[in-house]
Each structure stands twice: as C-alpha cells, then as structure tokens.
N, C-alpha and C positions, 0 to 999 in steps of 0.2 A: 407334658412331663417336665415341671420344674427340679426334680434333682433327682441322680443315681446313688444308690449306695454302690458297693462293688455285684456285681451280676450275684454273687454267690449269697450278699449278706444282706439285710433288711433289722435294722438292732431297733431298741427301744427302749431308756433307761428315764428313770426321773430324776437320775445323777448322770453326772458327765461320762462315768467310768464305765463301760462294760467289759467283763475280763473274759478269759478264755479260758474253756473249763480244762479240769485235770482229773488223774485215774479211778483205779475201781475198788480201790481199796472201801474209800467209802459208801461205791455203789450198792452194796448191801444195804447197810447202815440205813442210806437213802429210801433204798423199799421197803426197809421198816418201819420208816419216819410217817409219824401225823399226816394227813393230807389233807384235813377236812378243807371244805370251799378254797379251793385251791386256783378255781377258776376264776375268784375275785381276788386275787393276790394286784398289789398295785407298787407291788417292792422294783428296786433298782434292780432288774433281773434282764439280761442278755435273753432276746428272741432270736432265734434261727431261723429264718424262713425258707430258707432255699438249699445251702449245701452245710452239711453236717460233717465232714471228715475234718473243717478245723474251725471251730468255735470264731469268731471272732472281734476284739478290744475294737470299740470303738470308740474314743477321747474327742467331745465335742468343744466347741469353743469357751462353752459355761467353766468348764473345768479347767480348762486353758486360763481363761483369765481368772480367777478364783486363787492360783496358785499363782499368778502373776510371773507367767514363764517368760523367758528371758533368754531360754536354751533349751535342745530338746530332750534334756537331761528332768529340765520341768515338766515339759509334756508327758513324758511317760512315768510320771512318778510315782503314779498309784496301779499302774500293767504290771504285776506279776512274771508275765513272760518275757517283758521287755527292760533293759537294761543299758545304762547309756556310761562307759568309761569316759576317762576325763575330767578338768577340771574348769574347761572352758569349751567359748566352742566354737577356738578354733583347733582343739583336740580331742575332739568327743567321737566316738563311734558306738554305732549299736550295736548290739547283743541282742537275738530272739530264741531265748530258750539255748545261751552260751555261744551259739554261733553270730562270728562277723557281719557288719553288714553288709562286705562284697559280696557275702553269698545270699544277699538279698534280693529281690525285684522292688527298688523303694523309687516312687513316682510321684511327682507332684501335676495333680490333673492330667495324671494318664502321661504326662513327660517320664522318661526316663532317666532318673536323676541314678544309672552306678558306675560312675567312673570313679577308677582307683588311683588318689594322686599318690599319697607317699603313707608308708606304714606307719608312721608316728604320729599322722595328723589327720584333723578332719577331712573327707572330699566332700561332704554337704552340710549344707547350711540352710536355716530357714527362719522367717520371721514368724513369732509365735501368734502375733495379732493379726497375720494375715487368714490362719486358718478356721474353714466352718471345722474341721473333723480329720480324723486321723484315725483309718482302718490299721488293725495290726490282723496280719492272718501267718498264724504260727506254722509247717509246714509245707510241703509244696503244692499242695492245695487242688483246685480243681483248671481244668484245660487252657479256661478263660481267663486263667489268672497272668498271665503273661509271660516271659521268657527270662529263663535263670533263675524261678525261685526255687533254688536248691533248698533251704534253710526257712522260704516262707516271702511273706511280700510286705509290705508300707505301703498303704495309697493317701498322701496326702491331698487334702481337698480345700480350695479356698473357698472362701465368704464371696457371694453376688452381691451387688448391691440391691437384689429386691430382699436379701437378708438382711439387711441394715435397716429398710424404711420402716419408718412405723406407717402403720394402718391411715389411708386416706394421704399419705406425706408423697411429696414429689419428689423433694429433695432436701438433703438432710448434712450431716457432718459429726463427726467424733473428734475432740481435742482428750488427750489422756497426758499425764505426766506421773513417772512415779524416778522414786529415787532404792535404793541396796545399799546397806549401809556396809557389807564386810569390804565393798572395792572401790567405797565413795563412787558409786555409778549415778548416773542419772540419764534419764529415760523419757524422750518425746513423743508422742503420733498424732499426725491427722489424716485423719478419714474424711474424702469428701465423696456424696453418693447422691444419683436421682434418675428420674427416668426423663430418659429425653424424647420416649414414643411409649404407646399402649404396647406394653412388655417389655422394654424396650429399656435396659440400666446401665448406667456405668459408675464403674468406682473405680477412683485414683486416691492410695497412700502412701505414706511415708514415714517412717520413724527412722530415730535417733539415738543410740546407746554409746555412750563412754565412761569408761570406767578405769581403774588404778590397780595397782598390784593387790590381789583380794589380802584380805588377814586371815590366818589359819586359827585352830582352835587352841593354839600355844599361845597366840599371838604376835607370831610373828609374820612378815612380807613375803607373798609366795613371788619371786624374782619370775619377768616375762609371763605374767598373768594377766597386765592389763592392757585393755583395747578399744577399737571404735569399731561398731557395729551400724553400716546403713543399708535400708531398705527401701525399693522404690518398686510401686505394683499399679497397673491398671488393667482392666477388666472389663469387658462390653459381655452384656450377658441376655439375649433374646428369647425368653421364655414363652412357652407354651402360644407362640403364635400359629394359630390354626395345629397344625402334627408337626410342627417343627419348633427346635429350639437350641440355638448355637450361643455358646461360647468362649471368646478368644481374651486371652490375656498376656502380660509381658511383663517380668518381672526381674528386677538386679539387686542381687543383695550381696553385701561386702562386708568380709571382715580384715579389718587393719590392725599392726599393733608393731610394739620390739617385743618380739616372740622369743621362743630358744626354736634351736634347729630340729631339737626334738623335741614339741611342744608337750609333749604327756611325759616328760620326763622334766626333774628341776633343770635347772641352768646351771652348766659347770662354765668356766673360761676355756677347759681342755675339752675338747670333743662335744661341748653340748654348748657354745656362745650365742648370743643373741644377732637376731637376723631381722632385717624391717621387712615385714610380711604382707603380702598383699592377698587373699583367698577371697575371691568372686566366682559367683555365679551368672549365668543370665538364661532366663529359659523360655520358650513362648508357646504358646499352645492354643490349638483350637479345636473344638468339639463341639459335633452337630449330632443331634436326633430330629429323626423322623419315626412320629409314631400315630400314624393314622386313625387305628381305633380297629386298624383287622387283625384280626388272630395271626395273620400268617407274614406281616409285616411287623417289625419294630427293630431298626436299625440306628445301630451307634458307630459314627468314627470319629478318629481323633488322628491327629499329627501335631508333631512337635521339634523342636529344635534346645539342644542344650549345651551350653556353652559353660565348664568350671576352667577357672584359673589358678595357679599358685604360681606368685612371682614374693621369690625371696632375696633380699640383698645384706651380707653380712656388715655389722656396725664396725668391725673393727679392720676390717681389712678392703673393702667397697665389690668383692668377690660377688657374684649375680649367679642364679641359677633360680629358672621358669620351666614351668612344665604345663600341660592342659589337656584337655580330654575334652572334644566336641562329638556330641553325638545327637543324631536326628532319626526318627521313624515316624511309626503311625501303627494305626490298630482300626478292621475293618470289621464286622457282626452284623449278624440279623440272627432275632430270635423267632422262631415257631412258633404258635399253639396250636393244638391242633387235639383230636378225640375228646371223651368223653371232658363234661367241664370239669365235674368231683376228682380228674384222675390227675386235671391241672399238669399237662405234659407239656411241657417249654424245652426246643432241641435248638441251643446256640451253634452259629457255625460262622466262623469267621476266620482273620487270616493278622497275623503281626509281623512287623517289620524293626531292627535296631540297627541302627549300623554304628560305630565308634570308633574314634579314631586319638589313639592318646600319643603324646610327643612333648620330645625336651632334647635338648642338644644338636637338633640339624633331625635326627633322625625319631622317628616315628613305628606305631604298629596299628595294624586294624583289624577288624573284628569286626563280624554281619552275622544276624540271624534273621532267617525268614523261615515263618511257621505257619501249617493249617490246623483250622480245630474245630472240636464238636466237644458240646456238654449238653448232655440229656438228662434235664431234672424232672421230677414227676412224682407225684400220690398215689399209694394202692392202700385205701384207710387210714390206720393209724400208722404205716410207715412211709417214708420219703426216702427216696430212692436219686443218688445223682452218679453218672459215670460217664467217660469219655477219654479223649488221649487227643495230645498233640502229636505232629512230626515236623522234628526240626532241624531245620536242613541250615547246618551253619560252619560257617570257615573265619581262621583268623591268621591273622602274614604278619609275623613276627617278623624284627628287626633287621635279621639277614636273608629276608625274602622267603624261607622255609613257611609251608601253611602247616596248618591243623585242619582237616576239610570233609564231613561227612554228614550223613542224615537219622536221625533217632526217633523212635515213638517211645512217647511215654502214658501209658494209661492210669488212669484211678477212678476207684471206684468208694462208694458211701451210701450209708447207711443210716438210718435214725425212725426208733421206733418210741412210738407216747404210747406207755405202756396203761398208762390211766393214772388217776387220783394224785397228776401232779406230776408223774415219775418219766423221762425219758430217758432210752440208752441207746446210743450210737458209737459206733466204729466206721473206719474207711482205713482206706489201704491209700496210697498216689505215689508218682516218680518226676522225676525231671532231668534232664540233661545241660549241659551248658560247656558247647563250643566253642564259643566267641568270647574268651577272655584274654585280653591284652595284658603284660605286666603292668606294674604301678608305673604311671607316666613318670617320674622324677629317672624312675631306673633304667627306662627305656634301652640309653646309649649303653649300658651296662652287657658289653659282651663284643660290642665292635665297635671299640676305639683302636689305637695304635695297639699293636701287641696284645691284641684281644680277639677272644673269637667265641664267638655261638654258638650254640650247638642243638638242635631237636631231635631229644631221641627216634631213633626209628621206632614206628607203630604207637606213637604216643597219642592217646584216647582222651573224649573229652572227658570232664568230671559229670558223675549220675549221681541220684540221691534217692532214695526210697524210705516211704516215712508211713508207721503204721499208728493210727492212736485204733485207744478206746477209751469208754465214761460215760459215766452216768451224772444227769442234773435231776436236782428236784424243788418246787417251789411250793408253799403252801403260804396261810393262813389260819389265823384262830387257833393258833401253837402253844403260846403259853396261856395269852388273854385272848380276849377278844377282842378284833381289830389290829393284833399284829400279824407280821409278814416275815418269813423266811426264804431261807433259799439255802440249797448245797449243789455244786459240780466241784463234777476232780475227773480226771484227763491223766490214763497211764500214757503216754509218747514213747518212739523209739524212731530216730530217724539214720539211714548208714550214709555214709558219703565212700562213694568209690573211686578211684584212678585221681584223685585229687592233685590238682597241675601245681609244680613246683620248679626251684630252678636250685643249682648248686652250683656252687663256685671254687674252682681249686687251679691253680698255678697259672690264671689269666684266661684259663678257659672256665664258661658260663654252660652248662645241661639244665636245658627245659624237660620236665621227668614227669612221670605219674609216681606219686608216692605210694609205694607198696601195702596192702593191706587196704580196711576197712579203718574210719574214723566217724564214730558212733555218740551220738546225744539224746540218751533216752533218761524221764526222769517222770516225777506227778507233779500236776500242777493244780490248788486248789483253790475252791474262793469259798467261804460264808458268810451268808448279812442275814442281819436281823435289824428288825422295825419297829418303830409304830409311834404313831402320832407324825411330829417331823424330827424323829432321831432317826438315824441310820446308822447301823456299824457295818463295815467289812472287815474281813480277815483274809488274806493270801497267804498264800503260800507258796515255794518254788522248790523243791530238789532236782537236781539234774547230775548226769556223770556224765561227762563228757572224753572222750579215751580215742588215743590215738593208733596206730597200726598195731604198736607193740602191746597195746593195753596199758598207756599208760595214762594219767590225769594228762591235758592239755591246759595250759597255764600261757598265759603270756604268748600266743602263739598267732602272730599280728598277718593278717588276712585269711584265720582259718575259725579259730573264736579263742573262746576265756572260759576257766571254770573257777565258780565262784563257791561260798560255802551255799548251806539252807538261806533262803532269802524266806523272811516274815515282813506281811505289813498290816499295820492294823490304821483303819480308820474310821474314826468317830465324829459326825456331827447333827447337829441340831438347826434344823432352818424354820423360824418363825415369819408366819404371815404378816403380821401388824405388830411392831414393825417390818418392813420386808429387810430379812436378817440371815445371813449363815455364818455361821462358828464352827468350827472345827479343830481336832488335834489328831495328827499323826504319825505314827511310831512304825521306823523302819528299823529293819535290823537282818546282820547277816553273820552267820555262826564260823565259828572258826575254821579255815581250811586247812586240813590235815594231812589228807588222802592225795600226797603231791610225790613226783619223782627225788630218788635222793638226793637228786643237785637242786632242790628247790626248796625255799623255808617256807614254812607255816605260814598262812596268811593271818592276820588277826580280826576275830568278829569286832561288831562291836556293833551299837545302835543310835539313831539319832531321833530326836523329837521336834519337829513342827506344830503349830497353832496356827490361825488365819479365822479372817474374817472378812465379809464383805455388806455391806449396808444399803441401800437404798431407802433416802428422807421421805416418810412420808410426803411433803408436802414439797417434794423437788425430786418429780420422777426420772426426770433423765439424768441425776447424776448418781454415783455411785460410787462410792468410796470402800478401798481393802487394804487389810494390813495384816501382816505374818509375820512369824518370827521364826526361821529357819536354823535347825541345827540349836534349838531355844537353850542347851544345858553345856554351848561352845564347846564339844565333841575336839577332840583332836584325835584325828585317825587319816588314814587312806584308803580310798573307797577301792574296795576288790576287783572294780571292774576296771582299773588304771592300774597302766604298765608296769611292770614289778620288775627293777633290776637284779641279780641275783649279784653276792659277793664275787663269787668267782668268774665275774665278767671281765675281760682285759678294753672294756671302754676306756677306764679309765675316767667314770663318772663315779661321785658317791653313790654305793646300791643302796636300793630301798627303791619305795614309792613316791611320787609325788603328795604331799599333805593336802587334804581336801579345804575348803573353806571353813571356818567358825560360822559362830551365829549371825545370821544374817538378818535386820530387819528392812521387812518390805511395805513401804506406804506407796498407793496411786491414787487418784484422782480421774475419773472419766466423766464426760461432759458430752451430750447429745443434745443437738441442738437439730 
C-alpha cells in the first residue's frame, strides 16, 4: 500500500481541483439532463468511492503549484466550501461552509494540528510545497473521521520522496525560487530526495519567504503585513515492503515579523501597536500499515506529537506575552472484508486518542478525548450504503481545576444511489460531540489572576453538531458535440451546533456557559464544468446563512465562524500538449452582504480577476517555469472573510476592515535535477 486517501474518500480529477457537491434544487434539472455515453466521460469530475454523506475537495500538489501558493488562502482558492480570512498568514483562519476552523478536526499526516492560540490570529501554519494533497470533508462526516469534527475536517498530506523520483532515479533534488511583486517577497526551496534501500526514501526540505508591507489596491502600505516565513521537513517513507509500510516525519515551520497585536486588523498606536512575533510549529509523526493481502486484516496506526507557539514582544514598550498548546495522540483501526465480494462490505473498527494541553501566564488547561469506532461501508447494487457511530469519552480541567467530564455516541448514517445514465443522488444524516475544548491559550490566566475568579456553570455540556445533506451529481458526454464533457452536483446542507461553550465576563468574574439555543449553517453548494479538447471551465457557487440562537446573521464571530455574501468562482483554462502548457484566468466574486444585525454594516461585494500560466520547455523537461497575476484589475476591497470592526466599537481602533492586497504578480522557476 503506497498511499491512503482518507478511509472515506478515493477522488480522481485530471485537474487539481475536486469540489464538494451541493443541493437539489438542481437535482431535477440533472435527471433531465443529456446522459448519452456518460461512461466515457474523462471530465475533471469528483469520484466517491466509499462514503457519500459528504462529498469530498481534494487540492493536489499540481494545483498547489500552478497557483504558486505561498499561503493557505492559495490553496484553497478554487474550494467553494472553503474560505480562508486574513491578509497574511500569520492571520488567516478557515472557514468550511462559514464555520471556524476551531470547530474543525484539521491534521497534518493524521497529527492533530487544533489548538486555539489567540482569536485574532492564526494557530496554523503550513508550507505549501511541502504538500501531495489536501482532503476538505465539509460536515461531521463518518466515525473514522476523527474527533471534534463539528463543522467537518482538513487532512493535510505531505509528498514522499518516492513522489518526487522520477522513474529508474535514485536520487534526485528541486531548487525553486519565485519572487510577488505586491510585498517585494522573495521565495527559496530545496528539496533533496532518494532511496536509500528497495522502498526505502527520504526527503529533507526547506524554504525561505520574506517579504515587506504588501500594497493595497489604492496603493497604498498595509502597516504590520510583512514577514519571514521558514520551513524545515524530513520524511523517511517505507513503502510497500512485503504488507508493511511506515512513515515518519518531523517538521518546523515559523513565521516571524513586526506584526500588530491584532493581526487581522490594521495597526493603530492605541490598542492595536505593533508586537515582534514569533508563531512556530513543530510536529512529528508516524504511520505504519500492515496490509497482508487477507480480507480480514488491513491495519493503520499513527501517533503524533504537536507542539504551536506564539511568543509576542511589544516594540514600544519591551512588554512579552507567550502562549502554546502542545498536543500528542494516536489513532489505531483495522478494516474487515468479509461476505459476498459484489457486496464489497468493509466494517472499520478502531479506537483515537488527543490529549492537549494550552498555557500562558504560569497557568494552564487540558483537555483529553479518547474514542471507540466502527464504520460499516458496503454495496447492495446500485446503492452504497455507509453507517456507524463513535463514543467519546472526554474531559477537560479548566484553569481553576473545575472539569467538563462525560461520554457521547454520535451515529451517522449515508446513502448514495447511481440512479443510471450518469445521474447519482445521495443523502446522510451524522453528529458529533466535542468535550475536550480548552480556551484560546493567550486567555488562559483570564479569570484567576489577583481579584479574579472563574467560574463553570453548573451542568455545563459539551458542544454537539448534527449535519443533514442531500444532492444530486451528474456527469456526461457528447452534450453539445462530440467529445465533450460535463458535469452538474449541488448539495442542499443544514448543520445545527448545540450547547456551544462560551465564557462571559462581568465585574472580574469570568462564566464558562453553554450558549442558549441552536447556531445553524445550512446553505447549496454547487459546481459546473464543461470540456473538451484541453479547455475546461468550472463554475461554483456557495450560498450559505449562517444564524445564531436568536436567529440572527453571525458576522465577525471569532471561534464560532463568518457569514459571507453568495461566493461565485469561475474558472477557465486551456492546457496544450506540445508545448506542455496551461493558461488560465479566474474570476472570484462575492455579492453584497445585506442580511446583517442592525448594529452591523453592509458588507461590500466585489470581484477580483487572476491569470496564470505555467510552461514546461520542450527540450528542458525538468524545468518548469509559472507566472500569474493576481487581483490583475488592482481591486481595492476587503475580503468578507476578514474581521470587520463595527463604528460602534469603544476599541478605539479605526472601524472597517483590513484592505486586502492589490495586484499581485507572480514569477518561479523550478529546477529538477
């Protein structure tokens, strides 16, 4: 077994991009649609193979570098579901369908990368050239999917180096340098990769980003935007030696800079001054299969250890304040087969571990989940069938010694039927639970310092999430001509968050609370392409409401999520064989927000436009030259998914948003040797 996708997903795209489908509105429309030879369809089209209750993006490396990310603002630029605030990143956070990414399960190589340092800023971080792919699974998904995906999960995956070698190559290497013109950045990496036994690889990289205050689309200096970005990854990877195959890797990546204290906001001198920032990671990991070749053995575990830092020290006064969140587990399974082969019955069962531990000021909180599980996936014809439930037994010790401590089942179950001639329609139901949340490490001491005190309401419950889709996909050919390729899904979603843990502060006393009511984000999400020859187009689409206990829009609401307007993306490109060539142009855009409480303004649409290209010389295969121009029509706006001050704030910071970047152009150079 040289590589996993996630237990649930198996994708297959001839683009980087595969999205996540959305509602039913156009499920009709779908069964009415053309189907002819539908079975030769060769489109950029998402395969399901295993569980159907949530579609799921899967953003490969091609795509990665094609857009020449630099942040994972680039990575997900073309996911519909996925949304990344900020203007840098060391203040970016996701969005999956509006909600945060604390209410994620986001992992890199099965590490558990969610500690929450401080609400204004980023708690992860990730080098773009380090990854093969990047699962997005929208919802809380199925059993095996890990612990606390309220909102859904990220499994980041890096590159082996038997993904690097070329065919008959021992040992090999990548130099790349590219330069961004909006922040004068410039941009190192070397990759060095070989086998040092029969299956047997390692890779060691490293890169290098520094960069200046970006320029806005005004043209003017966004103040505490620039920074230095380093990367450091090794990786031993033992593939398919006899039924076994491990591997272990160790990774640091850092970002530094003169930040402001609240980096997703500008920099005032009063209440937002600039701070010399330090935000590190370091994570390690290792993962072994054994997979024999019998039905009733195939076993995966992993263990990990993750270490984030933020240590901040203010420039004008030498003031210091550090926080961090170390956390370590593991994850143990073995999957079944077993009855008939057509029925294809696979019954996972395994067991997961997090423990976390976040601190700052002397004082500390932790937080442990340990879970059992079974998913039973399987075929009766043309439907596939997946269902099962975790129970998860988890406690968390707050500051002043008070726990949170009990045990939850959460089941889901899925559906998906090939209706024929192209056409499938699937629903699922799933839930999840999540005990083990510590506050944001910066706030820790917030409640028992001198003349303070903390409080846990009595009977206070963990947060639950229950998420229902359904939708329909459809894919054909020989639509208009012949030899083209289509495709339609759309995905109605409705997910509730219940007892949602919060804290409130009044006259020096601090209450840790369940916030009353229901907080709900149900919306469609859709995607269209059309083909043929080497064009491709996509169209997404995103509507979503997202509404709090009272029913109201949720805006700006930092560790719960953001509601944005309609998100549209359109992408267009054309990849030529000889020369080996892709061109592309991009057009995002996101509709005015209107639909906001009356202490809040109007958000403003607005759209930006992208180009790119990337080249491979005929007669110089291993190098590979790309260049973009981002934001091409130097846009002046503020991207909706970045924090929005309202006037009547007594911060005493100018209100508004932060200005995004102007146009930005991007040239690299990559070198394989």
């Amino acid at each position: 077994m040289t590589d996993r996708l996630s237990p649930r997903v198996a994708a297959s795209a001839s683009r980087a991009t595969a999205f996540t489908p959305r509602p039913l509105v156009a499920a009709i429309a779908l069964l009415c649609a053309s189907t002819a030879h539908a079975e030769t369809l060769q489109m950029d089209t998402l395969q399901i193979e295993d569980d159907r209750l949530n579609a799921t993006a899967v953003i490969d490396s091609d795509e990665i570098a094609l857009h020449q990310a630099h942040d994972l603002k680039d990575v997900f630029r073309d996911t519909p579901s996925v949304t990344v605030g900020g203007t840098t990143a060391s203040s970016e956070k996701i969005y999956v369908r509006g909600l945060e990414d604390t209410n994620l399960n986001i992992s890199v190589d099965g590490a558990s990368q969610n500690g929450y340092l401080f609400h204004h800023s980023s708690s992860f971080n990730i080098e773009p050239e380090l990854l093969k792919r990047a699962e997005v699974q929208a919802g809380p998904g199925a059993a095996d999917n890990g612990p606390n995906a309220l909102g859904g999960s990220i499994k980041f995956v890096t590159k082996d180096a038997q993904d690097l070698l070329k065919p008959g190559q021992t040992f090999g290497g990548m130099v790349k340098g590219s330069t961004e013109s909006t922040a004068d950045a410039v941009k190192g990496t070397l990759s060095v990769y070989g086998e040092v036994a029969p299956n047997a690889g390692l890779l060691f990289s490293t890169s290098a980003r520094n960069s200046d205050d970006y320029r806005t689309g005004g043209g003017d200096e966004e103040e505490g935007t620039g920074g230095h970005q380093r990367s450091y990854f090794g990786k031993f990877s033992l593939l398919d030696q006899g039924a076994h195959s491990l591997r272990i890797s160790a990774e640091h990546n850092e970002d530094t800079g003169i930040y402001c204290v609240r980096p997703n906001m500008e920099c005032q001198e009063f209440n937002n001054a600039k701070v010399d920032t330090d935000l590190s990671r370091d994570t390690y990991t290792a993962n072994y299969d054994f997979d024999p070749g019998s039905r009733l053995v195939d076993v995966h575990t992993n263990v990990f250890h993750t270490k984030t830092e933020l240590e901040r020290t203010t420039v004008s006064t030498g003031a210091e304040l550090n926080a961090d969140v170390e956390s370590y587990g593991g994850d143990l399974n073995n999957t079944f087969r077993f009855g008939p082969e057509d029925m294809d019955n696979r019954l996972t069962l395994g067991s997961d571990y997090v423990y976390d531990e976040s601190s700052t000021g002397g004082f500390d909180e932790k937080a442990r989940n340990l879970a059992l599980y079974a998913q039973h996936r399987m075929t009766l014809g043309a439907v596939d069938l997946s269902f099962g439930a975790r129970v998860d037994d988890y406690k968390t010790e707050y500051a002043n010694g008070e726990t949170l401590d009990d045990t939850d089942v959460s089941p889901n179950a899925s559906l998906n039927w090939r209706v024929g001639g192209g056409v499938e329609l699937f629903t699922g139901y799933s839930t999840a639970v999540r005990g083990n949340k510590g506050r944001e490490a910066i706030l820790v001491d917030g409640g028992v310092g001198p003349g303070e005190s903390l409080v846990v309401e009595p009977g206070l419950e963990a947060e639950t999430s229950r998420s229902t889709e359904v939708g329909a996909r459809w894919k054909g050919n020989d639509l208009l001509t012949q030899r083209d390729r289509a495709g339609l899904e759309v995905t109605y979603f409705d997910t509730h968050f219940d007892n949602y843990i919060t804290e409130e502060s009044s006259g020096g006393v601090t209450t840790i609370t369940n916030m009353e009511g229901i907080v709900t984000s149900k919306g469609v999400e859709a995607r269209a392409t059309y083909g043929i020859g080497g064009w491709d187009m996509t169209l997404g689409y995103l509507t979503m409401d997202l509404e709090d206990n009272q029913g109201e829009t949720v805006v700006d609401d930092m560790g719960l999520g953001n509601q944005t307007g309609d998100r549209w993306s359109l992408d267009n490109r054309y990849t030529f064989a000889d020369p080996q060539m892709t061109i592309g142009w991009t057009v995002t855009a996101y509709e005015r927000l209107t639909d906001l409480p009356d202490d809040q303004s109007e958000r403003a649409g607005y759209a930006t436009h992208d180009v790119y290209a990337s080249w491979v010389p005929r007669d110089m295969q291993d190098l590979t030259l790309t260049a973009g121009i981002y934001n091409l029509f130097d846009k002046e706006y503020s991207d909706q998914n970045t924090y929005f001050l309202e006037t009547n704030s007594a911060r005493g910071i100018t209100p508004g948003a932060i200005t995004s970047p102007g146009r930005d152009v991007r040239l690299s150079v990559a070198y394989r040797f």
